[in-house]
Structure formats: C-alpha cells, structure tokens
C-alpha positions in Angstrom: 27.2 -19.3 10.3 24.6 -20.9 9.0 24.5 -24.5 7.2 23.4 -25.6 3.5 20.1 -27.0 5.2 19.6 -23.9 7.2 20.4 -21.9 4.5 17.8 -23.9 2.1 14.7 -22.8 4.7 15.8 -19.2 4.6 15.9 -19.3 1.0 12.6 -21.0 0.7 11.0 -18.6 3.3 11.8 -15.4 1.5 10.8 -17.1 -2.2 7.4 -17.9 -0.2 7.1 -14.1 1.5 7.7 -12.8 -2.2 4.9 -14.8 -4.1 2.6 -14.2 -1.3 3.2 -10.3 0.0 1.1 -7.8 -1.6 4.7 -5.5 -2.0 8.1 -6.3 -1.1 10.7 -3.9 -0.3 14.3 -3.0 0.1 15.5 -1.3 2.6 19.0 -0.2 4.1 19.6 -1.2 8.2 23.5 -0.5 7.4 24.0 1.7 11.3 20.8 0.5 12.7 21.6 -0.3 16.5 19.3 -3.5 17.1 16.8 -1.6 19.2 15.9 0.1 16.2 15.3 -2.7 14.5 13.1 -4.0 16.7 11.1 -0.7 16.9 10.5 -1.2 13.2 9.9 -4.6 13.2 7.2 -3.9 16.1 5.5 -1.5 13.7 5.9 -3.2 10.6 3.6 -6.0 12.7 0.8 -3.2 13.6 0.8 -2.7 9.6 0.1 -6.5 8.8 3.9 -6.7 7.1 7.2 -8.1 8.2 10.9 -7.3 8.1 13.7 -9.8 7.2 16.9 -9.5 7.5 19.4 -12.0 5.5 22.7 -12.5 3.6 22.5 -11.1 0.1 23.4 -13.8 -1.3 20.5 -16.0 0.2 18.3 -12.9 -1.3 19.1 -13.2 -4.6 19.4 -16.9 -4.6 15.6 -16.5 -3.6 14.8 -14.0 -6.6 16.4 -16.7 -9.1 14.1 -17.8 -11.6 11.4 -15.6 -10.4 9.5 -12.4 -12.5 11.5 -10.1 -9.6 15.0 -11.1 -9.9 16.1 -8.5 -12.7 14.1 -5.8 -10.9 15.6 -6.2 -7.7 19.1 -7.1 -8.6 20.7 -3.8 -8.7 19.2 -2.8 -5.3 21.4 -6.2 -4.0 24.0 -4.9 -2.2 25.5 -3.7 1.1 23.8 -4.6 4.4 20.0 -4.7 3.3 16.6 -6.0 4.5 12.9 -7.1 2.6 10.1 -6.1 3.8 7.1 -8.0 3.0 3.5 -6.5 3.1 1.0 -8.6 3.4 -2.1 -6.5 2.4 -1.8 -2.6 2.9 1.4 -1.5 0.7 0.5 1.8 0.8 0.2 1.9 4.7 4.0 -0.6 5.1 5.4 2.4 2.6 4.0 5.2 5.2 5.3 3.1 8.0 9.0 2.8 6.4 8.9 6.6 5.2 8.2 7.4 9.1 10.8 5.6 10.3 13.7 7.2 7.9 12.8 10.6 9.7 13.2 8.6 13.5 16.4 6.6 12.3 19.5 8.7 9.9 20.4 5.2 9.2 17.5 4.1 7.8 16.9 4.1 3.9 13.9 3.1 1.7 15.8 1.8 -1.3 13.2 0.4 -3.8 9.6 -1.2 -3.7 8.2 -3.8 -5.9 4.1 -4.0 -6.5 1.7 -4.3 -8.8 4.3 -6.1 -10.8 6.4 -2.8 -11.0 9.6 -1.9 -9.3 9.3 1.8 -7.5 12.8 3.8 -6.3 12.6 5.7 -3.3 11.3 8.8 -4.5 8.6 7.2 -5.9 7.7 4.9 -2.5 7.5 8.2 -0.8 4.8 9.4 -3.3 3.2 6.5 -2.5 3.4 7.2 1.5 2.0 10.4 0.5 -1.3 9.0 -0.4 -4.2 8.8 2.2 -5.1 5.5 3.4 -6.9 3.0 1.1 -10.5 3.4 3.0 -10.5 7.3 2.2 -9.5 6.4 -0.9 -12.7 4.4 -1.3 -14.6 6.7 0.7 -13.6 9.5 -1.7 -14.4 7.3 -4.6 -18.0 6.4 -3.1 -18.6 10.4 -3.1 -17.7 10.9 -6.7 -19.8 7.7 -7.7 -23.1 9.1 -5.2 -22.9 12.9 -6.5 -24.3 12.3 -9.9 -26.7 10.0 -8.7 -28.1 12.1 -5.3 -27.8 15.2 -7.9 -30.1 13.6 -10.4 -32.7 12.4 -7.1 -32.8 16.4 -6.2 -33.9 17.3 -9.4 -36.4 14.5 -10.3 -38.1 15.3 -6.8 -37.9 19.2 -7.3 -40.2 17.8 -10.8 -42.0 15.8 -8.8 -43.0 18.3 -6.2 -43.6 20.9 -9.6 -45.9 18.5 -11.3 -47.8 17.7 -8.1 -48.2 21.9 -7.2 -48.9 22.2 -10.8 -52.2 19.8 -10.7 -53.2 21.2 -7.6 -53.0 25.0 -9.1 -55.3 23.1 -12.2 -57.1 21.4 -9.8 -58.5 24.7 -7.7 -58.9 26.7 -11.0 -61.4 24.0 -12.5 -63.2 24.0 -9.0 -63.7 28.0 -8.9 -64.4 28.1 -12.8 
C-alpha cells in the first residue's frame, strides 16, 4: 500500500506524462499475466511511449482540474492502464491494436489527442493509417506533380520554340 507522500509523486507523475505526451490512452490489463505486460511495455519503449499502471483513483485525482478530466472519466473504471506517447500516436495506437490480437485480455478502451477523445473503434482507424513519413512522402508527391507536370510542358515549349527557329533559320538560308 502505498503512503500520502508516495501517493503525491504518482499523482504528480501521471499529471506531468499527460501535459507532456503527444496522446494518452486507456487501456484494459484486467487478465494480463505480468509477462505480458512486460512484453508491451518492451514495445511500447521501441515506439517512444510508456505504459502506467496505477490505482484509479490516483488517475483521476491526476485528471482533476485539467482539460481531460471530463473526457476520460467515464473510461475510469475496472483494472486500467495510460499509455503515454510521447511523439508518434499513430505508431503507440498500431502498437496497442497489435497487441489486442497477441493478448484476449487486452483492450484499447479510449485515446485522447489533438485535444479530442477517440473510442476504440476509432483508435483502430487510426492504427489503420500508414506511418507518418509515408504520409509525408505521399503528401510531397501530390505537392511535386503539378509542379514537375508544369516543367514537362514548359521544356516540351522550349524544345518547340528552339526546333521552330532552327526550321526559320534553314529556310531563310536556302531562300
């Protein structure tokens, strides 16, 4: 059990991990042997994020006050666990999607980013997604089409233009 002081650096730990993490979420460890956990925690740390496990009570005590406390307060309940992502939220949701299909036990039970809480359903939509450097890569290749399209076609003019005064060129010479 732990005491008031203990208690206050757990509390102050998690209100730290939700102002600074990139997304937070709930998850359900309710049958999840401890080997399993530290699987997950193992690749939760390959993915930049971090899993904590702690009363309920300590949890919400850590949401009080703060933007996320009515968002997360139904999802409060039974034997639960935050995960904090640091950077990559879309990669810690792929990770956590993964890991229901390895472990029955296992539940995604809501995310919170971009200053919006997501249910399951919707975190697995987000796992869905490809990772956020194809993303940008995919973005990159809309934003260069145009622009390499439109290069084509003004050297196509250029190379027209120049045949074109070569062709006036040759027929002023045998004139």
């Amino acid at each position: 059990m732990l005491n008031k002081q203990q208690k206050g650096v757990v509390i102050t730990s998690l209100k730290e991990d939700f102002s600074t993490s990139a997304a937070s979420f709930v998850v359900n460890v309710k049958g999840l042997t401890v080997e399993k956990v530290e699987k997950l925690r193992k690749k939760l740390r390959e993915g930049d994020a971090r899993l904590q496990i702690a009363k309920v009570r300590l949890m919400k005590r850590a949401l009080m006050g703060g933007d996320k406390e009515s968002d997360f307060s139904p999802y409060m309940k039974e034997q639960i666990a935050l995960v904090f992502a640091k950077k990559d939220a879309v990669s810690v949701a792929k990770i956590l999607c993964t890991f229901t299909k390895e472990a029955d036990a296992f539940k995604v039970i809501a995310g919170y980013m971009d200053a919006k809480i997501f249910d399951a359903k919707s975190i697995k939509a987000i796992a869905a997604l490809p990772p956020r450097e194809i993303m940008l890569a995919y973005l990159v290749g809309v934003l260069q089409s145009p622009m390499s399209e439109m290069v084509r076609v003004l050297q196509g003019m250029i190379a027209n233009a120049s045949t074109d005064n070569a062709q006036a060129v040759e027929k002023k010479e045998s004139e």
